[in-house]
DRENBABA-294305 format. One record per residue (C-alpha): residue in three letters; x, y, z. Coordinates in steps of 0.001 Angstrom, whole numbers, plus 524288, in hexadecimal, padded with zeros to 5 digits. Each point is the difference from the previous one (the first is absolute). Example, Ala and Ser with C-alpha at 12.3 -4.5 7.8 and 13.67 -1.06 7.14 Angstrom:
! residues 2
(rec "ALA",(8300C,7EE6C,81E78)) (rec "SER",(8055A,80D70,7FD6C)) 
//
This chain:
! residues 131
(rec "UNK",(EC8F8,B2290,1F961)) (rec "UNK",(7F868,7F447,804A2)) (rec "UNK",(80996,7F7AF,7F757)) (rec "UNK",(80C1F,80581,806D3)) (rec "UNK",(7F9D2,7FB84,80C8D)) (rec "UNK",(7FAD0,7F3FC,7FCA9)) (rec "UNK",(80D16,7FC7A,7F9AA)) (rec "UNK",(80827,8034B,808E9)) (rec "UNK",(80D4D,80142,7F6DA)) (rec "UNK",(80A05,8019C,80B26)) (rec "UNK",(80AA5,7F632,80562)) (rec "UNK",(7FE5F,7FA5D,80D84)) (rec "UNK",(80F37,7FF6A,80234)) (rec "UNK",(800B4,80DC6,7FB59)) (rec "UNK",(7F661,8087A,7FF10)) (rec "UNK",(803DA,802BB,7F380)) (rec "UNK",(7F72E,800DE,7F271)) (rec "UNK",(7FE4D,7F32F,7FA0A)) (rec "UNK",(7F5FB,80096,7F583)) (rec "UNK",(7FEF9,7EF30,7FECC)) (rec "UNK",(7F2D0,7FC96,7F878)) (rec "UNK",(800B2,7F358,809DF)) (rec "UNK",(7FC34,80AE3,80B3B)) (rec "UNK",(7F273,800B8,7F8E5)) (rec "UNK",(7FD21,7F0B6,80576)) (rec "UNK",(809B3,7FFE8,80B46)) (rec "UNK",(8042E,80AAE,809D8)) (rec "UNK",(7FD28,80493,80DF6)) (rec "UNK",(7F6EF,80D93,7FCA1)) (rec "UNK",(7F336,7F80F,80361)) (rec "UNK",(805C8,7FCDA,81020)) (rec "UNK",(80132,80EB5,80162)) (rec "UNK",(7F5BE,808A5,800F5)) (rec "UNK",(806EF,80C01,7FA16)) (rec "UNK",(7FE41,7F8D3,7F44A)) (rec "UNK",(7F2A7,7FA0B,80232)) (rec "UNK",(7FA0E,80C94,80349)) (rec "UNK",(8004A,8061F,7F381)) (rec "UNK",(7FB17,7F251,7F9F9)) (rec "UNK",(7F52D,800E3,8070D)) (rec "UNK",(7FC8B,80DEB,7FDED)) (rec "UNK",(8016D,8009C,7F12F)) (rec "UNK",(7F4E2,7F408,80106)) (rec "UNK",(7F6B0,80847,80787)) (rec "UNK",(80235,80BA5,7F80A)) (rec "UNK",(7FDF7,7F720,7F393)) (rec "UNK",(7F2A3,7FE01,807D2)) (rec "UNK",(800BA,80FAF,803B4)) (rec "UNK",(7F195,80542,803AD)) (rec "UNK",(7FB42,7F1F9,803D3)) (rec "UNK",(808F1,7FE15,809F9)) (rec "UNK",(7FCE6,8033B,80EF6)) (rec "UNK",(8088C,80C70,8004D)) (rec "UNK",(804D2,7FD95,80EE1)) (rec "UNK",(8079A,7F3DF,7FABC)) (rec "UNK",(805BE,809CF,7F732)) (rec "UNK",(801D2,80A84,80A4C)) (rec "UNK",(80705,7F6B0,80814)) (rec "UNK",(80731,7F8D1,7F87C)) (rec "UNK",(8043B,80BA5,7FAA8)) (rec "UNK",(80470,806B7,80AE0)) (rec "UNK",(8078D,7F410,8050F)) (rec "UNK",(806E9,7FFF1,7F302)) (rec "UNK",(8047E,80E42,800D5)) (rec "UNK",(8038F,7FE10,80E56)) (rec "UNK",(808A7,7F506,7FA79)) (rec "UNK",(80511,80673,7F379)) (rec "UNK",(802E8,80B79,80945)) (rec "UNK",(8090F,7F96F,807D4)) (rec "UNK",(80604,7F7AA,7F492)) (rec "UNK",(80373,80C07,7F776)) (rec "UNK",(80518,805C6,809F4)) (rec "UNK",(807B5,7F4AD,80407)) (rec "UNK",(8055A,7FCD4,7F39F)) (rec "UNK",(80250,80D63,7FA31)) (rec "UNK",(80515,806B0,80B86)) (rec "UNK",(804E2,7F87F,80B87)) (rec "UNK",(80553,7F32F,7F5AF)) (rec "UNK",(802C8,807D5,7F3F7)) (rec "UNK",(807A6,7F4AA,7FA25)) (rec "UNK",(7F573,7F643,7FE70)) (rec "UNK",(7F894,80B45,7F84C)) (rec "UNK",(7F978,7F570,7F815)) (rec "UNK",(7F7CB,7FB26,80AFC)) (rec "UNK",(7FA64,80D92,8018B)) (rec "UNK",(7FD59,7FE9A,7F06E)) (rec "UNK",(7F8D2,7F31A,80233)) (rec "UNK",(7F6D9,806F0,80C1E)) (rec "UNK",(7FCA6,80C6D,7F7F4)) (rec "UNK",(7F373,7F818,7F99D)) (rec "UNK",(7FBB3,7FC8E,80F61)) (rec "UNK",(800DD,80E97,8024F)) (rec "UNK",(7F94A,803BC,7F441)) (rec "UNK",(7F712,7F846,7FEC8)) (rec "UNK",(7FBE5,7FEC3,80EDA)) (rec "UNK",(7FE74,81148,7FCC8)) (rec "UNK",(7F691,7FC13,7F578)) (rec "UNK",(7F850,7F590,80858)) (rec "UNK",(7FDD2,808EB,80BB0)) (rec "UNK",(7FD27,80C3A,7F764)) (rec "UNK",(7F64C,7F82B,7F80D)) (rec "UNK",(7F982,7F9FB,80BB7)) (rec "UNK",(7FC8D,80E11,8060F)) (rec "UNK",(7FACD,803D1,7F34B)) (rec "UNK",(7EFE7,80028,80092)) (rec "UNK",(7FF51,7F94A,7F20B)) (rec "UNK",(7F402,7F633,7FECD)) (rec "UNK",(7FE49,7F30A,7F89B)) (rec "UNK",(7FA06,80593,7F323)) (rec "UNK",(7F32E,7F65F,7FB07)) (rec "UNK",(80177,7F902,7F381)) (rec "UNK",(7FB2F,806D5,7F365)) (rec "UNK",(80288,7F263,7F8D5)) (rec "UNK",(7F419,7FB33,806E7)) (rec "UNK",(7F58E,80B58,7FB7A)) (rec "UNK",(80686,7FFAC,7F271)) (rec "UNK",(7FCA3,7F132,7FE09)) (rec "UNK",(7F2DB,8024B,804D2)) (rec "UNK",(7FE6C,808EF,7F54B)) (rec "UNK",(80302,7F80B,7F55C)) (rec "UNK",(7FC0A,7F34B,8060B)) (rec "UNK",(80A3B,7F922,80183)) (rec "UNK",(7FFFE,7F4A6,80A9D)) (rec "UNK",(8092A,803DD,80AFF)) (rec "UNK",(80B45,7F73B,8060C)) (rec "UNK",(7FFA1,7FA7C,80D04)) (rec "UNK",(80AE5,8083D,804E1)) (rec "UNK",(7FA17,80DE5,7FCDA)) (rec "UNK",(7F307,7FB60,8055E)) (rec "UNK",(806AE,7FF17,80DA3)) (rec "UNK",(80565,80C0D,7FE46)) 
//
């Protein structure tokens, strides 16, 4: 989903699908924040129980309010340009995910790598050190 959004594949003129690999380097889906949203969420869930879960709340909940409103824009009110709702079902989605995952009570689980190595004496990297 996070490729749909951060490709973009729809004509300015028209609205219409346009699947152009160009669209990968140059389009407008990183100036709107329906499509930056989900961008940024699929990072911090990448990042999931190390993240400070009120970023997730909130950017979550902002992304539903705005999928909300774009689904129902684009389904209902403009059914024509139906492929613009298409393109703002990952901001909907995945701004669900981000806010559900952000109320969750999950905590950062320790590394096992570190008490392993200790055990067979292995020297330990710098970044697992600062872990």
């Amino acid at each position: 989903m996070e490729v749909a959004a951060f490709w973009f594949p729809v004509n300015s003129q028209t609205a219409a699908p346009e699947f152009n690999p160009v669209y990968f380097v140059a389009n407008e889906s990183m100036v709107t924040s329906c499509m930056l949203i989900p961008v940024i969420l699929a990072v911090l869930l990448l990042y999931f129980p190390r993240v400070n879960p009120v970023t997730l709340r909130v950017t979550g909940f902002i992304g539903i309010i705005f999928g909300l409103i774009n689904v129902l824009t684009w389904f209902v009110l403009n059914p024509g340009m139906w492929w613009m709702g298409v393109m703002h079902l990952p901001l909907l989605i995945v701004s669900s995910v981000g806010f559900t995952a952000g109320r969750s009570n999950l905590k950062p689980q320790r590394c096992r790598l570190r008490r392993q190595r200790r055990a067979w004496n292995l020297p330990l990297p710098g970044w697992i050190i600062r872990m």
